[in-house]
C-alpha positions in Angstrom: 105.5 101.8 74.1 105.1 99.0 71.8 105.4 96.2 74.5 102.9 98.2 77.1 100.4 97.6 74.5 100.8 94.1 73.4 100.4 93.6 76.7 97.4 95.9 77.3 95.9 93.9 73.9 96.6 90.3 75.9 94.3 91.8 78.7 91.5 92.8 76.2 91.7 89.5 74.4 91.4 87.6 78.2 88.4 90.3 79.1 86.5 89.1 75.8 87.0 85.5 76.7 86.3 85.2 80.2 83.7 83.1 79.6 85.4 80.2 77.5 88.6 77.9 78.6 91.4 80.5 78.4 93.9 79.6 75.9 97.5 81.0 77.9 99.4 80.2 74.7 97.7 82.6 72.5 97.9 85.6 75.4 101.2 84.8 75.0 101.2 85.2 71.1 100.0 88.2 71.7 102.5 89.4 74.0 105.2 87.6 72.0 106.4 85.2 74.2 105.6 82.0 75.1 102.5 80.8 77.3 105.1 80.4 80.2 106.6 83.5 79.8 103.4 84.9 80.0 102.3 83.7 83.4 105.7 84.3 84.6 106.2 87.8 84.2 102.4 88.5 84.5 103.1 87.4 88.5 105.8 90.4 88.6 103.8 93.0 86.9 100.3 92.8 88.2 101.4 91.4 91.6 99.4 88.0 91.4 99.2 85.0 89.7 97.2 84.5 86.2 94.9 82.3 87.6 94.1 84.5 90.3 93.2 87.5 88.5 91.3 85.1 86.0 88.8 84.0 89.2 88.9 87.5 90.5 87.5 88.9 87.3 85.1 86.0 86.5 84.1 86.0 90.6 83.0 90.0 89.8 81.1 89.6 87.1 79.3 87.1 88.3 78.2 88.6 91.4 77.0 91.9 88.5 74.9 88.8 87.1 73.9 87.6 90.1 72.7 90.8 91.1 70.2 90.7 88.3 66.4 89.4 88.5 65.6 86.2 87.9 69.5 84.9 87.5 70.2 81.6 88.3 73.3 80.6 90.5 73.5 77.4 88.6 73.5 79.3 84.8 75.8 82.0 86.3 78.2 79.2 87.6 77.8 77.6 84.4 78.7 80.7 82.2 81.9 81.1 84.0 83.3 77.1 83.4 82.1 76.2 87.2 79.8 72.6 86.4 79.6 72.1 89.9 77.5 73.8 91.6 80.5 73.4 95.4 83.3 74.4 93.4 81.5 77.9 92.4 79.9 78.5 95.5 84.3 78.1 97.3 85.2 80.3 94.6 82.4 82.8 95.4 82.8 82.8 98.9 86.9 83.0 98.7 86.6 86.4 96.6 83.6 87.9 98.1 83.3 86.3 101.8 79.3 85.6 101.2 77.3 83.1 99.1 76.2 83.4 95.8 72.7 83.3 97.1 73.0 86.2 99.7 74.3 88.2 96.8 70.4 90.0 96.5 70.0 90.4 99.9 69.7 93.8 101.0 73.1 95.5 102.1 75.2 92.8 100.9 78.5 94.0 100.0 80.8 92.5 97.0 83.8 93.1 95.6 84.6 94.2 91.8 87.9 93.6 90.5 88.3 95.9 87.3 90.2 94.9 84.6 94.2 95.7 84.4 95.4 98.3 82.5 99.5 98.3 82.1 101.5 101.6 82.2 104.6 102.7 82.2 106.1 103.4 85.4 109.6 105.1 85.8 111.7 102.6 88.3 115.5 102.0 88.5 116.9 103.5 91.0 119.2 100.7 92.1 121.6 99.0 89.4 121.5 95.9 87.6 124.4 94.3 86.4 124.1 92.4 83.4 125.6 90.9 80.6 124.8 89.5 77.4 126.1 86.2 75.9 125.4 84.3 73.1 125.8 80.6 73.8 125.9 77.4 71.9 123.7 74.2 73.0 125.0 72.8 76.4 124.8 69.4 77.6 123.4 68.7 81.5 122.7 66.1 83.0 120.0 65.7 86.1 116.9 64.8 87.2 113.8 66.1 86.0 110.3 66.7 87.5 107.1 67.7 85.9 105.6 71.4 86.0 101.9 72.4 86.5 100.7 74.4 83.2 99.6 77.1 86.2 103.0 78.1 87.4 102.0 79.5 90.9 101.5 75.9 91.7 105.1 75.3 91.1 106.4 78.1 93.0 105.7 75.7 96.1 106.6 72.5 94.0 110.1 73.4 93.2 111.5 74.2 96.3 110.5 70.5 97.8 111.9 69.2 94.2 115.5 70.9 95.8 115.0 69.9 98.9 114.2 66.0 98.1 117.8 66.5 95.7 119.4 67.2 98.7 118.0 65.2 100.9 118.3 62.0 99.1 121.9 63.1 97.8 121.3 64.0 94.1 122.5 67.1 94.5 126.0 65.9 96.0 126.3 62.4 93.0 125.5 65.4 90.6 128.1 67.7 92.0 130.6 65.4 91.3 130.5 65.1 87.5 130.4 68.9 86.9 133.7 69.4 84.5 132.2 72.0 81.7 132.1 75.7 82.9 129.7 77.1 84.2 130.5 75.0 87.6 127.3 75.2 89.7 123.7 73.9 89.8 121.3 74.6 87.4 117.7 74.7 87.6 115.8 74.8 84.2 112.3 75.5 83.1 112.1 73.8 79.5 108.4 75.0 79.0 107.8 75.4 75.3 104.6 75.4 73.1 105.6 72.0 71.7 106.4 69.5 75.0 105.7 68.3 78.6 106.5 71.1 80.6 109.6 69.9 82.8 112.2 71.1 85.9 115.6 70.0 85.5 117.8 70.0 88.1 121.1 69.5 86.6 125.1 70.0 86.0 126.9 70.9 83.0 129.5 67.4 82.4 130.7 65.4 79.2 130.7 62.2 81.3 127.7 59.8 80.9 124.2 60.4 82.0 125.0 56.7 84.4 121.9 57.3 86.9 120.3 60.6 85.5 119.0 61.7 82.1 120.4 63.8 79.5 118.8 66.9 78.7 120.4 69.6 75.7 120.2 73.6 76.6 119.8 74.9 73.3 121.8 77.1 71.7 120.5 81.1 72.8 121.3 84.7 73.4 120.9 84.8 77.3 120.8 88.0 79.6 122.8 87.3 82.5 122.0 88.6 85.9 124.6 88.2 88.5 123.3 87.7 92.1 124.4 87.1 96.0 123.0 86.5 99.3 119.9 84.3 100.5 118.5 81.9 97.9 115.0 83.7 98.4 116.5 87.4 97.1 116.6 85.3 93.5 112.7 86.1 93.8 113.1 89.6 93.9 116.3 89.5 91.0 113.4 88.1 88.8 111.0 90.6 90.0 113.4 93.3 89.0 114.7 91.9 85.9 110.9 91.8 84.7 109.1 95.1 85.6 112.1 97.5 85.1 115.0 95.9 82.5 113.2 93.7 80.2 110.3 96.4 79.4 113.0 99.1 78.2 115.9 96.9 77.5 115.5 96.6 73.6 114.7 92.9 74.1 112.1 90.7 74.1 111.6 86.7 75.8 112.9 83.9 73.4 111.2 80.9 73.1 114.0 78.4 75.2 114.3 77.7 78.7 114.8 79.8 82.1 117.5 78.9 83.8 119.2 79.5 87.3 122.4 78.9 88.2 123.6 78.1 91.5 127.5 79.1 91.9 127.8 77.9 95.4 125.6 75.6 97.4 124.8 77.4 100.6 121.5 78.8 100.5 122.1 81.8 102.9 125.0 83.2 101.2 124.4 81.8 97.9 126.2 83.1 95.1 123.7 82.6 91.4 123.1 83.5 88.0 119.5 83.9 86.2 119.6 83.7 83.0 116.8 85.4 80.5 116.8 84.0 77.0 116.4 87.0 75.0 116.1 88.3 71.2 115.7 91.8 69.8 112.9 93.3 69.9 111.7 94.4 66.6 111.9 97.6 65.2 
């Protein structure tokens, strides 16, 4: 399957450039989809973040270097973008659980993380219900919040970007001024090749901005994904929608935002929409 291999060829480019700063927008190129796309559905299909599996492989190799006489910690560190000496030594130690320099001792024991190799693997058991819609630019308006250009750090940001909303009563002035279907709170990631990446949290309205900024969802071909029950089941809807629709589904990621929409506001019976920009794959 095509996608299976573009993927498979994002791996091999990342394994012949594990020594140099990783450029996430060109494994995304290479996947076609964006850099963001990338490290998002990279967390569903190999079960950890990006970054993680990046230090993982570079931490393995460098203990194989290590391992070899007359290597230096400090040019091993070095090779592998550490230039401090503390920082490669945590990173060692969080992978392995010994020092770089006990590495030669006899019957110390590392850890070597191969390189991932995608496949296809026949899922699907359970449903999902989906629909597609092609929709024209939407106006919100919200408050936004910087992203991290690693997106596991955000998985922990985000939340407290909700929970500050609600606390300080956004999320209620915002409520308020929603008059354009659909009627519920969105969340948007606008992370594109070309800007800041930013968090939106947001209603659709056509009254003024007043307090909060103005932000434009542009015009798209969405995949909609219905969804019900406790705020952290959106997680696993993701999960899903990645490793066992979008591989088979004809599509492909578009370059415009992910969004989530929030039907109702109570976070243990919630009821939600994620929304996929899509386009089709070509032939």
């Amino acid at each position: 399957m095509e996608w299976i291999e573009r993927w498979n060829q994002a791996i091999d480019y990342l394994e012949a450039h594990l020594t140099e700063d990783l450029d996430y927008g060109k494994l995304g190129t290479i996947a076609c989809c964006s850099g963001y796309h990338f490290q998002r559905m990279f967390v569903y299909l190999a079960g950890v973040p990006l970054s993680e599996y990046v230090r993982r492989r570079k931490m393995s190799l460098a203990a194989v270097d290590l391992r070899q006489e007359g290597a230096k910690i400090l040019d091993v560190a070095q090779k592998y973008g550490y230039h401090s000496p503390t920082a490669f030594n945590r990173a060692f130690q969080s992978v392995h659980g010994l020092a770089p320099s006990k590495v030669r001792e006899e019957g110390s024991a590392v850890k070597a993380f191969p390189p991932l190799a995608f496949q296809i693997s026949v899922k699907g058991a359970e449903p999902l219900t989906y629909r597609i819609e092609n929709k024209p630019t939407l106006r919100l308006v919200g408050r936004s919040h910087p992203l991290n250009q690693e997106i596991e750090k955000n998985f922990l940001e985000v939340p407290q970007m909700w929970s500050r909303a609600a606390q300080d009563g956004t999320v209620q002035r915002l409520a308020q001024k929603m008059d354009v279907p659909p009627m519920g709170l969105f969340g948007v990631s606008a992370c594109n090749q070309r800007e800041e990446w930013r968090y939106y949290i947001a209603v659709s309205t056509t009254q003024p901005a007043g307090e909060f900024e103005e932000y434009l969802l542009p015009a798209a071909t969405w995949a909609i994904f219905p969804g019900e029950g406790p705020v952290q089941d959106m997680q696993e809807l993701e999960r899903r929608i990645i490793t066992e629709w979008l591989p088979n589904s004809g599509y492909e990621y578009a370059d415009a935002p992910d969004v989530e929409c929030y039907l109702n506001p109570d976070p243990e019976h919630a009821r939600y929409e994620v929304w996929i920009p899509v386009v089709k794959r070509a032939e």
